[in-house]
MOPAC internal coordinates of N, CA, C and O (Angstrom, degrees):
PM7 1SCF
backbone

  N    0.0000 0     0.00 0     0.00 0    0    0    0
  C    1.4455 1     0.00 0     0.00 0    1    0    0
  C    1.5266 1   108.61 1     0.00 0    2    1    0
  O    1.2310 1   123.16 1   -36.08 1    3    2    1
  N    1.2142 1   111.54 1   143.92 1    3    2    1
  C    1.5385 1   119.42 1  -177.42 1    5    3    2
  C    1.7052 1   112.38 1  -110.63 1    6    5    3
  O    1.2310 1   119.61 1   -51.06 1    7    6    5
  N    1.7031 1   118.36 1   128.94 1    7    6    5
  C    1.4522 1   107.35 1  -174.42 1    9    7    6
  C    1.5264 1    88.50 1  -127.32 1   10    9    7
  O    1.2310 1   128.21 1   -59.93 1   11   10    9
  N    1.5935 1   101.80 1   120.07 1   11   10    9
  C    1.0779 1   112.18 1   149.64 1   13   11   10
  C    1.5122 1   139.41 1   -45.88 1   14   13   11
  O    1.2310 1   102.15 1   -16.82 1   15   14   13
  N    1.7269 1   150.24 1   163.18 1   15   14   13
  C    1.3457 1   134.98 1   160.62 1   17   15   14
  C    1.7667 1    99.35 1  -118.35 1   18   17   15
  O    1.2310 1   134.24 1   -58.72 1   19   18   17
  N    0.9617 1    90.06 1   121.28 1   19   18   17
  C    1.7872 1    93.73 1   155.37 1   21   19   18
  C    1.3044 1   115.57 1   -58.40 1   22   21   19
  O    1.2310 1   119.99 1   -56.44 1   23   22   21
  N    1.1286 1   117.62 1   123.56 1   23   22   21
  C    1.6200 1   117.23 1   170.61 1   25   23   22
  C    1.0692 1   140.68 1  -142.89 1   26   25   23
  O    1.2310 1   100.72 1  -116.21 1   27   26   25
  N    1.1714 1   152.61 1    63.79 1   27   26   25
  C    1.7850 1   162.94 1   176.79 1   29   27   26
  C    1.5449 1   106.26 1    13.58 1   30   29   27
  O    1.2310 1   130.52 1   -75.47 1   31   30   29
  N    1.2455 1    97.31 1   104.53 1   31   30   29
  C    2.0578 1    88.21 1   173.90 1   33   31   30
  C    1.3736 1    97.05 1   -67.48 1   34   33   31
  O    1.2310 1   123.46 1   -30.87 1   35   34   33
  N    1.3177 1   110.97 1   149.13 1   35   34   33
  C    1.7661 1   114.85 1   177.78 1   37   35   34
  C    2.2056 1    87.13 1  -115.43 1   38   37   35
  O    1.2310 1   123.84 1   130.87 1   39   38   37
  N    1.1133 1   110.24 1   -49.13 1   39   38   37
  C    1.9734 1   102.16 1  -172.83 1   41   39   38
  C    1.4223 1    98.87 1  -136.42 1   42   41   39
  O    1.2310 1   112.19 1   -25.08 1   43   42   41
  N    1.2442 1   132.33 1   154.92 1   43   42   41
  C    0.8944 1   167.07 1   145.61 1   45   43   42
  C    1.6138 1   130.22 1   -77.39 1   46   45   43
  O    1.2310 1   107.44 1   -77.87 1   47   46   45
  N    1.5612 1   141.02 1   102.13 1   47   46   45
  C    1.0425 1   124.87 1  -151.40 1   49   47   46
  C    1.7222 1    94.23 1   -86.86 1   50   49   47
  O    1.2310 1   122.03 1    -2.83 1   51   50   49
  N    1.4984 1   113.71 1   177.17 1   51   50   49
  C    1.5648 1   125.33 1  -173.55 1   53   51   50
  C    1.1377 1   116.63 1   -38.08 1   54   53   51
  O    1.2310 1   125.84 1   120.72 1   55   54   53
  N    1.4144 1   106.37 1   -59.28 1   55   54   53
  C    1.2952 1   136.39 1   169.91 1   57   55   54
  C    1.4740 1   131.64 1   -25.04 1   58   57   55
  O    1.2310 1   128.57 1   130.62 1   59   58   57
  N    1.7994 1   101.09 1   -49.38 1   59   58   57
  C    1.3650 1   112.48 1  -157.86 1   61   59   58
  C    1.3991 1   126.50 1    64.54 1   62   61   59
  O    1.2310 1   131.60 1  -142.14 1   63   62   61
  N    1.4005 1    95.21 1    37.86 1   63   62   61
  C    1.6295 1   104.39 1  -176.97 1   65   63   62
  C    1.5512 1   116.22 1  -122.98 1   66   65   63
  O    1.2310 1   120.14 1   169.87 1   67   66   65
  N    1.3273 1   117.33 1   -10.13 1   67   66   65
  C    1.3259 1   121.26 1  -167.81 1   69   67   66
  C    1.3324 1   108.76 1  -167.51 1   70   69   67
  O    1.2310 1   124.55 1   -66.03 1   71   70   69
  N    1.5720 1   108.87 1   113.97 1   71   70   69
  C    1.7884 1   120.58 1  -156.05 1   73   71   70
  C    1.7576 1    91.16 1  -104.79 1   74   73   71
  O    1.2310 1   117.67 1   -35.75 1   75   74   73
  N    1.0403 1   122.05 1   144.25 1   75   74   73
  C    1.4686 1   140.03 1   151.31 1   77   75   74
  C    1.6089 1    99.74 1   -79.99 1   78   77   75
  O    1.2310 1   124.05 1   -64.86 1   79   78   77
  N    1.6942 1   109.84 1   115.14 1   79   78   77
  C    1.3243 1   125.60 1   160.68 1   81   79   78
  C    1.5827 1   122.68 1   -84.64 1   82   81   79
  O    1.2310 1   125.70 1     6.46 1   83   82   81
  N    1.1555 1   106.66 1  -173.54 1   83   82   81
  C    1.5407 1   114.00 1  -171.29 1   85   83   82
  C    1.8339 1   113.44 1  -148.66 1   86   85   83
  O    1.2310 1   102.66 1   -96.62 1   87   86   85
  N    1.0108 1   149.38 1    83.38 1   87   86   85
  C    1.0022 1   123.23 1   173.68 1   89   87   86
  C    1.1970 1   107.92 1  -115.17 1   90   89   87
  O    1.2310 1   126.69 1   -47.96 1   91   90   89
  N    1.3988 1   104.74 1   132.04 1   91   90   89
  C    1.7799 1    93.26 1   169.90 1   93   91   90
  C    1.1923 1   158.18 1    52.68 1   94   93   91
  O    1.2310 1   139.86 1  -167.63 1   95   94   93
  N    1.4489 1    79.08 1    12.37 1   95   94   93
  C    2.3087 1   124.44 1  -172.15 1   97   95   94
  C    1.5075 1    91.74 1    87.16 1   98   97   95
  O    1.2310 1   108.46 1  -146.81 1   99   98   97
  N    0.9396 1   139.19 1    33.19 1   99   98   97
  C    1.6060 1   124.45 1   166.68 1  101   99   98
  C    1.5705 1    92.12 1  -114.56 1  102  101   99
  O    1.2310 1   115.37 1   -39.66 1  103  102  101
  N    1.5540 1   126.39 1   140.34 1  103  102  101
  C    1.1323 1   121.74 1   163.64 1  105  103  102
  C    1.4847 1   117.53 1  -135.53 1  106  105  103
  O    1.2310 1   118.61 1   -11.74 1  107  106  105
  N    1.4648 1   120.26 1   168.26 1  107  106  105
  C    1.3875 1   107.14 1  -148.24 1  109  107  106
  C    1.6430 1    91.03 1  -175.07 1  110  109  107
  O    1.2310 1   128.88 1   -25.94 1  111  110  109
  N    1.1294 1   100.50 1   154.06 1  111  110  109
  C    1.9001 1    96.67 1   169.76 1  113  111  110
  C    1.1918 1   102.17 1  -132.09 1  114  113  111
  O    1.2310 1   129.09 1   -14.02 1  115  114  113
  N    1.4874 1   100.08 1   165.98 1  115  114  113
  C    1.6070 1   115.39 1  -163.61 1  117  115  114
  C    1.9450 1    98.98 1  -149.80 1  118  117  115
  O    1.2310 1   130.46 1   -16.22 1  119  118  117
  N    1.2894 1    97.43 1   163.78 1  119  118  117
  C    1.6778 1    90.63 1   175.29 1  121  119  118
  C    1.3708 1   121.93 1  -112.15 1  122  121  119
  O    1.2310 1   115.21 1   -28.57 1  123  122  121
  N    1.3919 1   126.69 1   151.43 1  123  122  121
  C    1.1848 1   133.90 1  -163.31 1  125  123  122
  C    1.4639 1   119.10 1   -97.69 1  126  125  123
  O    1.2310 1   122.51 1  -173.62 1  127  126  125
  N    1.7095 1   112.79 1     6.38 1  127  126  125
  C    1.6004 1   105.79 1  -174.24 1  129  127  126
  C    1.4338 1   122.75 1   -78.76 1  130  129  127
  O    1.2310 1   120.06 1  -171.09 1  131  130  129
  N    1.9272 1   117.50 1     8.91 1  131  130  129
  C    1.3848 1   127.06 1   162.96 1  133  131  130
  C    1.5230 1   107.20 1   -85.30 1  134  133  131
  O    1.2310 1   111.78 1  -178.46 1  135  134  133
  N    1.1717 1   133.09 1     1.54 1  135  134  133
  C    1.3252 1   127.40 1  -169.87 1  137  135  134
  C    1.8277 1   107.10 1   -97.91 1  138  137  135
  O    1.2310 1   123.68 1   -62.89 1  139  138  137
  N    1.3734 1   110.55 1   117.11 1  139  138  137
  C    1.1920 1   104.98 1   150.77 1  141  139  138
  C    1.7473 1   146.55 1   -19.68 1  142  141  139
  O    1.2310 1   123.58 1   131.80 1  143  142  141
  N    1.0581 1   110.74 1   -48.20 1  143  142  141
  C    1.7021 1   146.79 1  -154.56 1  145  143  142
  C    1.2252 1   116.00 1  -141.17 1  146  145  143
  O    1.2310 1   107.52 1   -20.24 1  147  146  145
  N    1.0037 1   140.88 1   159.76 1  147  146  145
  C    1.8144 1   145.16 1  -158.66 1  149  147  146
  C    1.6300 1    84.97 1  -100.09 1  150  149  147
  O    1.2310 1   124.93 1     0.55 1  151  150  149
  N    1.2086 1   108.13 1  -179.45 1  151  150  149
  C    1.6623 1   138.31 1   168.53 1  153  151  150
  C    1.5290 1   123.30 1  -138.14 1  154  153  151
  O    1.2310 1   125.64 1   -32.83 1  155  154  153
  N    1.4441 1   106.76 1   147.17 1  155  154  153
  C    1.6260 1    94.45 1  -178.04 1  157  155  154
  C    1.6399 1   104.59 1  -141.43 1  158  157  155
  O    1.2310 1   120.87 1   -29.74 1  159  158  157
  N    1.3353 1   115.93 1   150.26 1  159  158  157
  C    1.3225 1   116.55 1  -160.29 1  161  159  158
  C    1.9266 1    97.40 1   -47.83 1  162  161  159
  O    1.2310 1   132.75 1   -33.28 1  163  162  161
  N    1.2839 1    92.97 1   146.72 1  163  162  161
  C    2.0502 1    98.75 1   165.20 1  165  163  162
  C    1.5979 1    88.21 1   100.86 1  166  165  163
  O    1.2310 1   112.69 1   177.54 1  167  166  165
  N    1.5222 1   131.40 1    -2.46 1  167  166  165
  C    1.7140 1   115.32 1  -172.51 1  169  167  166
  C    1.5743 1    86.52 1  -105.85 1  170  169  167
  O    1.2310 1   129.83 1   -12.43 1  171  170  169
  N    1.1679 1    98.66 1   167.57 1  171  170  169
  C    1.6305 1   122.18 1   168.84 1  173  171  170
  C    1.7300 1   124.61 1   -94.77 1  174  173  171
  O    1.2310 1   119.54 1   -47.20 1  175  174  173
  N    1.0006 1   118.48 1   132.80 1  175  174  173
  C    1.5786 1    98.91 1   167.89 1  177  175  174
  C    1.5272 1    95.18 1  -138.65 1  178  177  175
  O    1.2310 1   127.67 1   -18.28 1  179  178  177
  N    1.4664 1   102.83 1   161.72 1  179  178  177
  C    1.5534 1   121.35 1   163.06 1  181  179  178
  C    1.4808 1   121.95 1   -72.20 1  182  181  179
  O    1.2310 1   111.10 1   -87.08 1  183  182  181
  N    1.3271 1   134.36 1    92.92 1  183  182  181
  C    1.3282 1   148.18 1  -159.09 1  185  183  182
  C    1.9269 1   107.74 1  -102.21 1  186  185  183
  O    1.2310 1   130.60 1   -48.35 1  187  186  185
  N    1.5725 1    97.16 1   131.65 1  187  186  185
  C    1.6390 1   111.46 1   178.21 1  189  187  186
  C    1.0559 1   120.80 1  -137.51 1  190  189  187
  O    1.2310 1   106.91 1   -24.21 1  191  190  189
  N    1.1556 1   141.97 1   155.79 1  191  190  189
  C    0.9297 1   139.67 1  -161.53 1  193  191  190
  C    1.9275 1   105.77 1   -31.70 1  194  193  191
  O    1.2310 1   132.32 1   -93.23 1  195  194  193
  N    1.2942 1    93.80 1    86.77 1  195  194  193
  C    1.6296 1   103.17 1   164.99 1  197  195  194
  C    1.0154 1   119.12 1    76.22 1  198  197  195
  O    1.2310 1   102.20 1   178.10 1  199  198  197
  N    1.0823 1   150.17 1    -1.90 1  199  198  197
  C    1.6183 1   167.00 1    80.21 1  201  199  198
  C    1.4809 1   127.29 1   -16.62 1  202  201  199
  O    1.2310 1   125.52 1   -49.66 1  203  202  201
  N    1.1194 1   107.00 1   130.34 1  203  202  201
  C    1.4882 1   112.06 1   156.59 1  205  203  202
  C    1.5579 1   131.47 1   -89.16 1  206  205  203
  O    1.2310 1   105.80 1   -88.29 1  207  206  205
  N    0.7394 1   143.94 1    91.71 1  207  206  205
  C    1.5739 1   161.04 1  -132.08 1  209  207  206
  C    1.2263 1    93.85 1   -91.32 1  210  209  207
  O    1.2310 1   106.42 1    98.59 1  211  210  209
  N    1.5591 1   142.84 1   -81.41 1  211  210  209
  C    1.0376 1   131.72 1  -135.04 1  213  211  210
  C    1.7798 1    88.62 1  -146.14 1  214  213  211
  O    1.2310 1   124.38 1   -14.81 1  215  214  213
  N    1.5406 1   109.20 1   165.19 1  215  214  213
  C    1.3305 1    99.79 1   143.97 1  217  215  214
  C    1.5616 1   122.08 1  -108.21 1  218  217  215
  O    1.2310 1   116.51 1    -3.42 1  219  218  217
  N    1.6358 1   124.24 1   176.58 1  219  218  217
  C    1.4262 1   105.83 1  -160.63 1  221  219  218
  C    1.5239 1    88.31 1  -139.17 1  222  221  219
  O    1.2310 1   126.28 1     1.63 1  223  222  221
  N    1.5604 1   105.53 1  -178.37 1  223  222  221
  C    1.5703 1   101.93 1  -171.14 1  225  223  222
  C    1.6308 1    97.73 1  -127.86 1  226  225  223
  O    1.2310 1   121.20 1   -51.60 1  227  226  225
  N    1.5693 1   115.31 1   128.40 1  227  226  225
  C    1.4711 1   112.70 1  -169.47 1  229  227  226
  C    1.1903 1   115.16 1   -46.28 1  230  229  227
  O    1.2310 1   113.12 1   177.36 1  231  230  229
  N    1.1182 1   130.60 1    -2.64 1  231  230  229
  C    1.3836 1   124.01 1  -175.00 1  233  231  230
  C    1.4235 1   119.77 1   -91.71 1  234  233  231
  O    1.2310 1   126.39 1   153.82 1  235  234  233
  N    1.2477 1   105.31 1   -26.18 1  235  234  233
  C    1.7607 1   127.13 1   140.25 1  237  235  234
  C    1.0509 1   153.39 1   -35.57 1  238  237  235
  O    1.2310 1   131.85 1   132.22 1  239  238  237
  N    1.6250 1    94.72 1   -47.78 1  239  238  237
  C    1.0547 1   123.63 1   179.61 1  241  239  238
  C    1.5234 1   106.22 1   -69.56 1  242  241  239
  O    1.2310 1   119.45 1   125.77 1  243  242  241
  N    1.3559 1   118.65 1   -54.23 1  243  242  241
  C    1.1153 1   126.10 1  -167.40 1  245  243  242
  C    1.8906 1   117.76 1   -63.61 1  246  245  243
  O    1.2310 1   104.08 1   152.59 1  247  246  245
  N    0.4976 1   146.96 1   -27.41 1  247  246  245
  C    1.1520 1   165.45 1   124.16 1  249  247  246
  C    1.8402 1   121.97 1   -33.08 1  250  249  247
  O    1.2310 1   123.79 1   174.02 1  251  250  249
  N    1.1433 1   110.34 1    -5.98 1  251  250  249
  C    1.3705 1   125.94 1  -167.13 1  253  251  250
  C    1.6384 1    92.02 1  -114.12 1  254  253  251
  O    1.2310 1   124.13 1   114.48 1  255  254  253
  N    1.4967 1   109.69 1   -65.52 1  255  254  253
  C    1.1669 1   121.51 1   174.95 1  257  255  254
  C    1.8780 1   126.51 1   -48.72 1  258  257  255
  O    1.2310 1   129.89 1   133.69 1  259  258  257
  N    1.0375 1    98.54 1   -46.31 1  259  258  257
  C    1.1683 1   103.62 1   162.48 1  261  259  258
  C    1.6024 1   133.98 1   -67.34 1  262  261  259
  O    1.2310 1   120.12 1   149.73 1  263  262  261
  N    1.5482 1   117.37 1   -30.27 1  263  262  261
  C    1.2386 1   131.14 1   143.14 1  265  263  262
  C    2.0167 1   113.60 1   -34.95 1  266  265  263
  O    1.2310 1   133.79 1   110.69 1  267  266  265
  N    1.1041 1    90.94 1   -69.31 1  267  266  265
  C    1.4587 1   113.33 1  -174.56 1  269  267  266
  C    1.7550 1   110.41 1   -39.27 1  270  269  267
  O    1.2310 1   123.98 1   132.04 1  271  270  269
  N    1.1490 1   109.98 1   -47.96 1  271  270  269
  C    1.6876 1   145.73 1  -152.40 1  273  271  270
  C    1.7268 1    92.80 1   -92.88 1  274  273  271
  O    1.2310 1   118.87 1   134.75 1  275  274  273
  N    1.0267 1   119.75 1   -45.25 1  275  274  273
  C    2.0243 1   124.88 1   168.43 1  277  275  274
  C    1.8844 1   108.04 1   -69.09 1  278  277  275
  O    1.2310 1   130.72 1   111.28 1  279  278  277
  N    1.2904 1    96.92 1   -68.72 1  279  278  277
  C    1.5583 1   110.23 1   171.39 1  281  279  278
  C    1.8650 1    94.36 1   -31.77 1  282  281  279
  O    1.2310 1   121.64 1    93.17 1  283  282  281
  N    1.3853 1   114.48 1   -86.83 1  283  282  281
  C    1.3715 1   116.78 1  -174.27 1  285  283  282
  C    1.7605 1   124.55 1   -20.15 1  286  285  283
  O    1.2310 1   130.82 1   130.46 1  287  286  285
  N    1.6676 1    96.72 1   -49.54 1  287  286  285
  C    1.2512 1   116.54 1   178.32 1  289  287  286
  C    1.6771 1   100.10 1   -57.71 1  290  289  287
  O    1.2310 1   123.42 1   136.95 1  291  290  289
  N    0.9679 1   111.04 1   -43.05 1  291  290  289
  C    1.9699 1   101.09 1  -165.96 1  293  291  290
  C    1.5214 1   108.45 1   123.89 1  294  293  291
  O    1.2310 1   119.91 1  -172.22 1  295  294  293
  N    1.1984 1   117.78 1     7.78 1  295  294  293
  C    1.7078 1   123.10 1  -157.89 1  297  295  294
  C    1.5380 1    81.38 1  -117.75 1  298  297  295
  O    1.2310 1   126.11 1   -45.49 1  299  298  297
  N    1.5458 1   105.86 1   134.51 1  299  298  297
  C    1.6126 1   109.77 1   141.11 1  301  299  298
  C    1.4787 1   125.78 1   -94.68 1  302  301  299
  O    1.2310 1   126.46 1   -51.52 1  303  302  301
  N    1.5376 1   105.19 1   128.48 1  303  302  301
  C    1.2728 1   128.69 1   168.95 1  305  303  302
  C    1.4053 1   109.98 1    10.51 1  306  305  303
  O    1.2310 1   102.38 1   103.20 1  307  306  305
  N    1.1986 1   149.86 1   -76.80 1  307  306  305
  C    1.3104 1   161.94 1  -150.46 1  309  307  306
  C    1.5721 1    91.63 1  -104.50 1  310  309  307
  O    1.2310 1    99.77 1  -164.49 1  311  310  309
  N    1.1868 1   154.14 1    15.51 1  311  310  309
  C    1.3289 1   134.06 1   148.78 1  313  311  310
  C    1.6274 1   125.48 1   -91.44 1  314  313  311
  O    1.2310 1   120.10 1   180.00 1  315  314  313

């Protein structure tokens, strides 16, 4: 099984080839040549191993994150 991370682009290099992510104070870059459409710092995308997969809509996000943030804790979702 494959789990994506939601992650906040914070920069974008010249190029448009390689976004600086954000998750959760961890940051990390990934590349953007699976993306349809450009990105600009403040958007979200779905991040995998080193790629950015998709882009996502904060409203998504949030709800993802919070999943993430229980899981972490040791709790499953529904407890």
């Amino acid at each position: 099984m494959c789990i994506g991370t939601p992650a906040r682009v914070v920069a974008v290099d010249a190029l448009g080839v390689v976004a600086t992510i954000d998750f959760d104070g961890v940051q990390d870059h990934v590349k953007l040549i699976l993306l349809d459409e450009p990105v600009a710092p403040g958007e979200w995308v779905l991040a995998h191993l080193g790629f950015a997969r998709r882009k996502i809509e904060p409203a998504d996000v949030e709800a993802t994150i919070a999943a993430w943030r229980t899981l972490a804790r040791g709790h499953s979702p529904g407890s």
